[in-house]
C-alpha positions as CSV (number, residue, x, y, z in Angstrom):
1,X,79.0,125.7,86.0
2,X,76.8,128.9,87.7
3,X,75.4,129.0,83.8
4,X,74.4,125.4,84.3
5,X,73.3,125.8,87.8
6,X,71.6,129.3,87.2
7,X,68.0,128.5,86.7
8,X,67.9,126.8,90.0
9,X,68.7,129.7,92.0
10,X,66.7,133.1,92.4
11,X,69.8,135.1,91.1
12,X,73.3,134.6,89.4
13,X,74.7,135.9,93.2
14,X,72.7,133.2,95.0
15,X,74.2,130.3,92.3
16,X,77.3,132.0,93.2
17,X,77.6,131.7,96.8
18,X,76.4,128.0,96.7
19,X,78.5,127.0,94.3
20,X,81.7,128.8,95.2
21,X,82.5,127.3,98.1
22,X,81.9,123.5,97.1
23,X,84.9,124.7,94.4
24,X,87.2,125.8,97.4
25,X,86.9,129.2,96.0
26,X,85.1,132.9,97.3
27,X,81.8,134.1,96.3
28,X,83.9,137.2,94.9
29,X,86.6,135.4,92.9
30,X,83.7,133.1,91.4
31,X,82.5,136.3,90.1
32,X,85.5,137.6,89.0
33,X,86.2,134.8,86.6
34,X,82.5,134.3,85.3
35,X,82.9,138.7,84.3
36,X,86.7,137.4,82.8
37,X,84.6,134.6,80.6
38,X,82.3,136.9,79.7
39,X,84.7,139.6,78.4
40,X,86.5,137.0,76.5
41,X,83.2,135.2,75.1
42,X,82.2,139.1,73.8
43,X,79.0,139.3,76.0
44,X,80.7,141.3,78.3
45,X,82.3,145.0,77.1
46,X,85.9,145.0,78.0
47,X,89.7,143.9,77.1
48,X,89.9,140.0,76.0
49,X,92.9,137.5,77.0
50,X,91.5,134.7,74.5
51,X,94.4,136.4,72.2
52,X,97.5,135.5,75.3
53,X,95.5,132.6,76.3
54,X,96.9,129.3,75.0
55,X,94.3,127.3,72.9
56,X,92.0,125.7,75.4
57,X,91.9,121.6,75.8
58,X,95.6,121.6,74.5
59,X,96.9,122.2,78.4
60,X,100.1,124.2,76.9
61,X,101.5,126.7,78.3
62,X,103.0,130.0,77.1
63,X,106.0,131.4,79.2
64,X,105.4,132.9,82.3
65,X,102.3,131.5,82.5
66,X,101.4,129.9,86.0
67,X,100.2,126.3,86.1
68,X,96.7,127.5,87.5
69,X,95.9,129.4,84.1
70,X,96.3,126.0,81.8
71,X,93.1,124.3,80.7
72,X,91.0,122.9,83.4
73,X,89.8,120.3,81.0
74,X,93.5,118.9,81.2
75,X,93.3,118.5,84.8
76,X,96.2,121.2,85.6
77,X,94.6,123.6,88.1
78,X,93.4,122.0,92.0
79,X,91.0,124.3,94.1
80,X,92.3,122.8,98.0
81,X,90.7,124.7,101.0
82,X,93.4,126.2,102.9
83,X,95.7,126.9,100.5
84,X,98.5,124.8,98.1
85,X,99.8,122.9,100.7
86,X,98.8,121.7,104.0
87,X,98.8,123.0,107.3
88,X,102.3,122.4,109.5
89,X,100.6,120.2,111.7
90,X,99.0,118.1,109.4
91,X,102.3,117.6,107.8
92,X,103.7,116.6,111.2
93,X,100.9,114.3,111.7
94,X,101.7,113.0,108.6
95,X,105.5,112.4,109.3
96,X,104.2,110.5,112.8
97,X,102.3,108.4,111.1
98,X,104.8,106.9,108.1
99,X,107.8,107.7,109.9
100,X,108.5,104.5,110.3
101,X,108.1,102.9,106.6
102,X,109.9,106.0,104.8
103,X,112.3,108.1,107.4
104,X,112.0,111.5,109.0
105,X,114.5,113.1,106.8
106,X,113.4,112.0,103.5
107,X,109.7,112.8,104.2
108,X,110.6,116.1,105.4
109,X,112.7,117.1,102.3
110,X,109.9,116.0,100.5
111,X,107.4,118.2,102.2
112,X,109.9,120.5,103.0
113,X,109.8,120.6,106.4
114,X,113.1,121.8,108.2
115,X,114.3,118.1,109.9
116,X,114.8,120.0,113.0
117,X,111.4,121.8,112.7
118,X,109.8,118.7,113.0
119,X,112.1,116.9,115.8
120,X,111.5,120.3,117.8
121,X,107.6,118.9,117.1
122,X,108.8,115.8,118.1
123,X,110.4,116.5,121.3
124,X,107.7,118.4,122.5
125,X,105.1,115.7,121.9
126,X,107.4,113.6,123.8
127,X,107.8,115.8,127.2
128,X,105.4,118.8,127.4
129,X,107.7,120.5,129.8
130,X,109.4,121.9,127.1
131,X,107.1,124.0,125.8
132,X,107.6,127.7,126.7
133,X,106.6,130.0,129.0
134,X,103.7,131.5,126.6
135,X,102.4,128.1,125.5
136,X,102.1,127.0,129.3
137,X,100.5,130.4,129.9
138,X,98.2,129.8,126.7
139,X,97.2,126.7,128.3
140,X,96.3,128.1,131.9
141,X,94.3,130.7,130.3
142,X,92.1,128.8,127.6
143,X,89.9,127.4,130.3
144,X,89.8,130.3,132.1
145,X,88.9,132.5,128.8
146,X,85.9,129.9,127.5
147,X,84.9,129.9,131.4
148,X,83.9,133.7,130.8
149,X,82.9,133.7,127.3
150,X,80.3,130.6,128.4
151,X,79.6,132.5,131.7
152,X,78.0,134.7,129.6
153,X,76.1,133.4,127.0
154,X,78.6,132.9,124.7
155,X,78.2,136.2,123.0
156,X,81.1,138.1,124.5
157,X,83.7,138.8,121.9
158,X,87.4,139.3,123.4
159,X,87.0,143.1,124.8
160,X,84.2,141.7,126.7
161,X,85.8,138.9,127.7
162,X,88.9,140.9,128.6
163,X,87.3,143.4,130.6
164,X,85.5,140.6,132.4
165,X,89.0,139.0,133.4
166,X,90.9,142.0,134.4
167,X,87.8,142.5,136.7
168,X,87.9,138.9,138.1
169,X,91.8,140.1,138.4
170,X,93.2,137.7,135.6
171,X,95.9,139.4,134.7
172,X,95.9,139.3,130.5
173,X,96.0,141.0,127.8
174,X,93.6,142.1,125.3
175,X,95.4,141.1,122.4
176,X,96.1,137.5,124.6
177,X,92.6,136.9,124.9
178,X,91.8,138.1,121.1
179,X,94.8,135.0,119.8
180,X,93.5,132.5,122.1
181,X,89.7,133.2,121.2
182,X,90.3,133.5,116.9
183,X,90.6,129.4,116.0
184,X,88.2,128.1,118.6
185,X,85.0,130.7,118.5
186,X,83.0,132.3,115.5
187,X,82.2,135.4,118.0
188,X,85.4,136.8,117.5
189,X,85.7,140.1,116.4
C-alpha cells in the first residue's frame, strides 16, 4: 500500500505516517514490516522468512504460528484501535444494552467478563453512593483540577497544576492530579 501511495507523498516516511494510522497501526511498525517485505522480496540485504512463511493466498498455517501472520488476502489478520478486544466499559455498555434479549451471564462468558465484575458495574450505576472513597474524591477534584488548568490558559501540565492547588490549599497529590489529568487533556506530561 505505501508502494502504491508513494508517489503522492514527498517521502516513503510521510506515506508512512498517513497511511499507518488509517491501518490502526504506528508509523514505526508500518516501517518495520515494509523493511521485513523488502528483505524477503531480496531488495533489502538481510535474513528472509519467505522459507518459514506458509505459501501466501493459501491462509495455512504452520504450527506455532499466530493467526496475525496468515495471509491477509484470506482475511485472517484485523488491525482494531485499541487493542483485540474492547474496552471494559464498552463491553458493559454493551451487556446494558442486550441484556435483556440474551442474559447477563451468557453474554459475560462470552466476552468474558466476570458475572460479578459486571453486577458490581451494575450496582454502581444503580446507586452512586457506592462508589468508594477515591472515586468520590476523584470526582470532587476533576472540577477543581480543569478549574486551574483553564485558569491558566490551558497549558499547565500536572506539576503546574499541582503546585497551583497546594497553593490555593487543595490538598492533593501530584501523582492524583497527573491520573485525573491523562484521559481528558493532551497537555499532560
Amino acid at each position: 500500500m505505501v508502494q502504491e501511495y508513494r508517489g503522492e507523498y514527498p517521502s516513503q516516511w510521510a506515506a508512512i505516517e498517513s497511511i499507518a494510522p488509517n491501518i490502526g497501526c504506528t508509523s514505526q511498525t508500518l516501517l518495520g514490516w515494509i523493511k521485513r517485505e523488502e528483505v524477503d522480496s531480496g531488495e533489502r540485504e538481510g535474513v528472509t522468512y519467505v522459507g518459514t512463511r506458509t505459501p501466501q493466498g493459501t491462509g495455512a498455517r504452520e504450527q506455532g504460528t499466530a493467526p496475525c501472520q496468515r495471509d491477509s488476502e484470506a482475511g485472517e489478520c484485523v488491525f482494531r484501535p485499541g487493542g483485540a478486544r474492547p474496552p471494559p466499559e464498552v463491553q458493559k455498555a454493551f451487556i446494558d444494552q442486550h441484556r435483556d434479549t440474551f442474559g447477563v451471564e451468557p453474554m459475560c462468558k462470552v466476552l468474558r467478563i466476570a458475572p460479578s465484575g459486571y453486577r458490581r458495574h451494575a450496582a454502581l450505576l444503580r446507586d452512586p453512593s457506592r462508589h468508594g472513597v477515591r472515586a468520590i474524591r476523584d470526582e470532587r477534584l476533576r472540577p477543581e483540577i480543569k478549574r486551574v488548568w483553564q485558569a491558566n490558559m490551558q497549558v499547565y501540565g500536572p506539576d503546574k497544576v499541582w503546585k497551583q492547588m497546594n497553593l490555593e490549599r487543595i490538598a492533593v497529590a501530584r501523582c492524583t492530579v497527573e491520573r485525573l489529568m491523562k484521559p481528558n487533556w493532551v497537555c499532560t506530561a
